[in-house]
N, C-alpha and C positions, 0 to 999 in steps of 0.2 A: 345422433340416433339414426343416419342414414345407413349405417349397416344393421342397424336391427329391421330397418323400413323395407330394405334388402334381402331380409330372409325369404325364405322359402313359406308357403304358409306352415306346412307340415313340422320344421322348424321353430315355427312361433308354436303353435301347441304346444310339441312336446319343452320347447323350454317353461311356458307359463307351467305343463301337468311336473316339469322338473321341478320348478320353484317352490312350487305349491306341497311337494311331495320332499320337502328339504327341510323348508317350514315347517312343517308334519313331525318329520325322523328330529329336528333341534326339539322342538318342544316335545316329543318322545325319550329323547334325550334329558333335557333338562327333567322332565318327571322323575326318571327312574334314579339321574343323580341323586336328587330331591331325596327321593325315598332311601335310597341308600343312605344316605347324607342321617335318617331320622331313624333309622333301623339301627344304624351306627351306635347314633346316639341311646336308644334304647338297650340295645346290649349293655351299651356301658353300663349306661345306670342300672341296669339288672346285677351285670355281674361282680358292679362296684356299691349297690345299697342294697338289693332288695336279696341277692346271695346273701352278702353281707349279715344282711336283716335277722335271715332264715338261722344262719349258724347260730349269730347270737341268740335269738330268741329261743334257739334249742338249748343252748347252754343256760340261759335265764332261767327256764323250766327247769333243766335237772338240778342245777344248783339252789332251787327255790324247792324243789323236793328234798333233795339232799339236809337242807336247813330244818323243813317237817322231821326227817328221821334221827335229826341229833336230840331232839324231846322225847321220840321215842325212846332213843337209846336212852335217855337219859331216866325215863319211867318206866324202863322195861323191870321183869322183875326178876330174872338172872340174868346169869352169862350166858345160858344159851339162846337166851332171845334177843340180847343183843350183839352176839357174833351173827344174827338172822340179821338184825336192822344195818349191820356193819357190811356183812355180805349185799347187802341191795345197795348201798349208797356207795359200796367201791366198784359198781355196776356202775353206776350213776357219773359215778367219776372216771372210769374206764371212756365211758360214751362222751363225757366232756372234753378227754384229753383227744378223741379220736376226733371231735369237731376242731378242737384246738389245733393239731398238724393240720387239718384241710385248711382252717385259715393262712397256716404260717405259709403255705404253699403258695399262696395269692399275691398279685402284685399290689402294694398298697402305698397310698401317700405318705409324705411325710408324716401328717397329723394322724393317720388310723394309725401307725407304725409307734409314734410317742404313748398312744391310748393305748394300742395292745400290748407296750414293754410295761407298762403301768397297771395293765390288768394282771401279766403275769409275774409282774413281782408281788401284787396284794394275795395274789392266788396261793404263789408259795410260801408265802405270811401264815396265811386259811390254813394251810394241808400241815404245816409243821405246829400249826395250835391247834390243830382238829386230831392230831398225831397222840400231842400231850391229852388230851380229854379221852382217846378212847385207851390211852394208858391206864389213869385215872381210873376210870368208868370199869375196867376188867382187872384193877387191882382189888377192885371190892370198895373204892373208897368212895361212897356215893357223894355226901357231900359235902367233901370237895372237888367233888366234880360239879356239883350245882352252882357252888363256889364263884368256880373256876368260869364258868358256862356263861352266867350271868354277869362275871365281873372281867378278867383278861379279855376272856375270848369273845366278848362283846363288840367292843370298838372293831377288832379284826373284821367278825361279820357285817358290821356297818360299812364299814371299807370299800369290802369285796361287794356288797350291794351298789355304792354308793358311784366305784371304777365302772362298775355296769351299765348301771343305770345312764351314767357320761358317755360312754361306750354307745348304747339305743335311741339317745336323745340324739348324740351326734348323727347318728346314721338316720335317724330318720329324716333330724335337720338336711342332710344332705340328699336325700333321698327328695323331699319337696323342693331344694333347691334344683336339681337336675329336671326333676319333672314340669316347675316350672319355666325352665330354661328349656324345657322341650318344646312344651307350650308355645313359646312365644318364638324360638326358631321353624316350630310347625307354622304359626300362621305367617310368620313372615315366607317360609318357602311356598306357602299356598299363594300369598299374594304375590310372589313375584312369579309365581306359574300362571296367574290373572292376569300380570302385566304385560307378561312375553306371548301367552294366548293371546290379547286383545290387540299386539303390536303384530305378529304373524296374522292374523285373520283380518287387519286393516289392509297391511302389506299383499297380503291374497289376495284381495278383493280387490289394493288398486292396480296389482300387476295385470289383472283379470283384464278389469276394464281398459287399463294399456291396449292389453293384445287385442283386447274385442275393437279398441277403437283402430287400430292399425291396419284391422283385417275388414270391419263393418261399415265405416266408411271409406274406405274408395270402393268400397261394391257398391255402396248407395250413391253413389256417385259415380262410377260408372254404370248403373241400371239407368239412372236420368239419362246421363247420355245417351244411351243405346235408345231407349227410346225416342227423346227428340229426334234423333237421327233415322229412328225408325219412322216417325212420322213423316218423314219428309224434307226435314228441315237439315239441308245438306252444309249448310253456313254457318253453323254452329260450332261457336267456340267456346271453351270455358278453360282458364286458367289451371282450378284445381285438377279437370280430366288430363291436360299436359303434366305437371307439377307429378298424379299418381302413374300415368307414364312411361313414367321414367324410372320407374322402381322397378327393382330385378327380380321382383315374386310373382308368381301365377297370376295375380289382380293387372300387374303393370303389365305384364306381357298379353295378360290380354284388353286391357285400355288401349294399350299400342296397338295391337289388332284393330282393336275396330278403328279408330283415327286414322288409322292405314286402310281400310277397307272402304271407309267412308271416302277418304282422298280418290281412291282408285274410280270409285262409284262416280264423284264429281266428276274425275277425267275422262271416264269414260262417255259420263252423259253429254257432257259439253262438245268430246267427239259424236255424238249418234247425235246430238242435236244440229250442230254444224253439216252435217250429212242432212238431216231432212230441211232443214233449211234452203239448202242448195237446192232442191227439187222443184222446178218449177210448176209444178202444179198443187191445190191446195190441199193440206192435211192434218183432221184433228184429232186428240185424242179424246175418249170421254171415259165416265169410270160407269159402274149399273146403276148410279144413280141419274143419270143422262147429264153429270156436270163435266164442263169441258177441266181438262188436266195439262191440255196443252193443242194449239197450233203454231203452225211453219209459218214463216214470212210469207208464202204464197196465199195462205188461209187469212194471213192479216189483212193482205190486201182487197180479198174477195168478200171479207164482214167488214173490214173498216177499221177492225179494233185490235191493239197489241194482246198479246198473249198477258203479258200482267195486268190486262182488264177485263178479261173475259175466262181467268182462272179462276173455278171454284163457279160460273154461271150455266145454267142452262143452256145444253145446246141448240134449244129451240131458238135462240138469240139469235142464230147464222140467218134465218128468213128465208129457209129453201121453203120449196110448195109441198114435201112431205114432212115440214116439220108439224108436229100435233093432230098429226093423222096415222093410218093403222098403217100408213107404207113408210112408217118415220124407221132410218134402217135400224135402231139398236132394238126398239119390238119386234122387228123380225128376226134379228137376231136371237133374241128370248126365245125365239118359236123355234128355232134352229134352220132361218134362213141366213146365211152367211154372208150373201150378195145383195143388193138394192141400187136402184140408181135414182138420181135426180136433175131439174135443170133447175139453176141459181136466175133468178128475175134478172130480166138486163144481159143476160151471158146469154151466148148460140152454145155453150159446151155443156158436153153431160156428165155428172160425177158422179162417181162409184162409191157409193159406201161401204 
């Protein structure tokens, strides 16, 4: 992972807002398949039962009207009222035959294809005994046409109901199975769209926190640093501030900055301290709290005390005769006198503060 550790920051963003927006487009993706996938299957079953459904059901109807009008014809009370009942039901059958081509037009399976040559041969059974009755029927010869109606032409009609009837059952049987099989293909593409959401938004979330932790901790790790280092503490080392470093992103290069700055800082002090050191007469430093920050080997000599015992104490500790009185120099200082002198007990010399 050290070349991801290596990116640029701006590079880590836009790869996590990359990832995250991939994630996004696949499960956008897989939706719209999905739906396709279900719309697919909807057509089908539309175009292959519930079309289906509709022709038949239309043919159902005329030909169960058509059945009503052979009683008419058959109790009509001449021939001109029943060349009326004959005119509507070759109406009827006109309208059947026209549903009939729309079916043959259709692509259909093996099994509708056995039912529909089976409906159209009971059909042409029907029409060449439905031929002979209205023969019958307009030769005057009433009954035996009733005969005929109630007896040959009987079983025919049962038939042609009976082809039908197998015909609507089957379609509808197929019609619940597909809708079933819709069902159960829906909720499976619903749940495997739960599945694939719940694995991209896990996968987001730990990419996230990847990048959060790549970018969030060596800041929080280099802010420690900077600080100890800001406070003073020029000896500080820490393992991980090296280790982040050394990375080639805006965090390492500037880790390396300060480590570098801090070094410089040391070199330089241990030169400016080396330099006051050598100065043979005494000098300390204090901050506005009046605690000492630092004296020279000359000022060791003149209190008695090293600099790392008298770091961080009162400069009152040195025991000159202006210390804790109004000519102590750093309250005149405060006042904006910049100059002050004194003599140290035991010494003929007089020192400048």
């Amino acid at each position: 992972m050290k070349w991801f550790n290596d990116l640029k920051i701006s590079y880590k963003l836009f790869g996590g807002f990359l990832t995250v927006s991939l994630i996004i487009l696949f499960l956008v993706y897989k939706a719209s398949v999905s739906l396709k996938f279900l719309n697919d299957r909807d057509t089908y079953m539309y175009n292959n039962s519930v079309v289906d459904l509709e022709i038949f059901g239309n043919i159902y109807g005329l030909a169960e009207r058509n059945f009503g009008l052979l009683r008419d014809e058959l109790l009509a009370s001449d021939n001109q009222a029943r060349s009326a009942v004959i005119q509507e039901r070759d109406g009827n059958s006109e309208e059947i035959s026209n549903f009939i081509t729309e079916y043959e037009k259709k692509e259909k399976s093996e099994t509708d294809k056995a039912l529909f040559e089976q409906y159209v041969t009971v059909r042409q059974k029907y029409i060449e005994q439905l031929a002979k009755f209205d023969e019958l029927l307009l030769a005057g010869e009433i009954e035996q046409a009733k005969e005929y109606f109630y007896g040959d032409f009987r079983p025919v009609r049962q038939e042609y109901r009976k082809v039908f009837n197998n015909i609507l059952n089957t379609k509808k049987n197929e019609a619940k199975s597909l809708s079933d099989e819709n069902t159960v293909l829906s909720n499976s593409e619903i749940s495997s769209l739960y599945t694939w959401g719940i694995i991209g938004f896990i996968f987001a979330i730990s990419f996230s926190f990847l990048i959060a932790g790549k970018i969030a901790k060596p800041l929080k790790v280099g802010v420690n640093a900077a600080n100890i280092i800001a406070g003073g503490n020029f000896d500080y080392e820490d393992a991980e501030v090296k280790k982040f470093a050394e990375l080639k992103d805006e965090i390492g290069e500037l880790l390396f900055a300060v480590l570098r700055m801090k070094d410089i800082v040391v070199e330089k002090s241990v030169w400016y301290e080396s330099i006051i050191n050598s100065m043979p007469f005494p000098i300390s430093v204090t901050d506005n709290n009046m605690n000492w920050t630092f004296i020279n080997k000359a000022a060791e000599q003149v209190t008695g005390r090293k600099l790392k015992d008298v770091t961080g104490m009162q400069c009152s500790n040195w025991g000159a005769e202006i210390c804790n009185t109004d000519r102590c120099g750093v309250k005149l200082l405060l006042k904006g006198q910049s100059t002050s002198f004194f003599k140290q007990p035991g010494m003929e010399n007089e020192f400048q503060v």
